[in-house]
N, C-alpha and C positions, 0 to 999 in steps of 0.2 A: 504494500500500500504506500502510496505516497506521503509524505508529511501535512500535505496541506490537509488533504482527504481526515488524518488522525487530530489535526486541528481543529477544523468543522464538528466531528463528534464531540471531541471533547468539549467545545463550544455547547451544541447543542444538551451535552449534558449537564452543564453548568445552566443553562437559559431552565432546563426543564425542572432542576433543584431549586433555584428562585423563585420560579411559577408556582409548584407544588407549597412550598415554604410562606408565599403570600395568600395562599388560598386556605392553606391548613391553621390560620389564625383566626378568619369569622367564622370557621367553622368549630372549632375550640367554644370561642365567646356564645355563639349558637346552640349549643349542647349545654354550656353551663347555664345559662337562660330557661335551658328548657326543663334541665333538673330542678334548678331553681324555682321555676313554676310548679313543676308539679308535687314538691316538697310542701312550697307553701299554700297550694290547693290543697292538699292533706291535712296540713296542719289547721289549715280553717273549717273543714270539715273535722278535725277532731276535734279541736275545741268548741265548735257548736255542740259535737256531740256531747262531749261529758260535762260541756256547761250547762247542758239540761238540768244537772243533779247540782250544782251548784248555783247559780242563774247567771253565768256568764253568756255572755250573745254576740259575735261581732257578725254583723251583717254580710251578708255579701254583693259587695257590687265593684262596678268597676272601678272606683281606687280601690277597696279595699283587695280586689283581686292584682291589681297592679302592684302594692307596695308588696305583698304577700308575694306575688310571682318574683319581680325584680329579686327581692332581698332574699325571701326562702325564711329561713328559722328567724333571724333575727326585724324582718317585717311584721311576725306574728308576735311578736314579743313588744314591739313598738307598738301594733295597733294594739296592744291589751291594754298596755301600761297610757298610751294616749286616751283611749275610753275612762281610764279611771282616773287621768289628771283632768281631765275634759268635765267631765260628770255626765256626759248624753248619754 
């Protein structure tokens, strides 16, 4: 093979590692998002549930689904502790 020909691949293997390496980061943030979401949909559903026995309640709507999803664990622990500095 000629040098230039070994040049080219090597090129094109360096272009396809950078490619790869810029796509594989919204896809990272995209999955933690999505854990995140479904963690603190969980979590809002369990606390509604055994707030039954307690009378805890956080509504569900879109912020509360928002901060819940965004943050995950520590979302649901802000809206709790916000409803009780709040008094709603």
């Amino acid at each position: 093979m000629e040098l230039t020909v070994i040049i080219a691949y090597l090129f094109g293997l360096v272009l396809l590692y950078i490619l790869a390496r810029l796509l594989l980061i919204p896809l990272r943030l995209a999955i933690r998002l999505l854990i995140n979401g479904v963690i603190g949909g969980f979590l809002l559903w369990l606390v509604n549930l055994l707030g039954l026995f307690v009378g805890v309640y956080l509504p569900i709507n879109p912020i509360t689904a928002l901060v819940a999803g965004f943050l995950g664990i520590p979302g649901v622990i802000l809206l709790l502790v916000l409803k009780y500095v709040v008094g709603v």
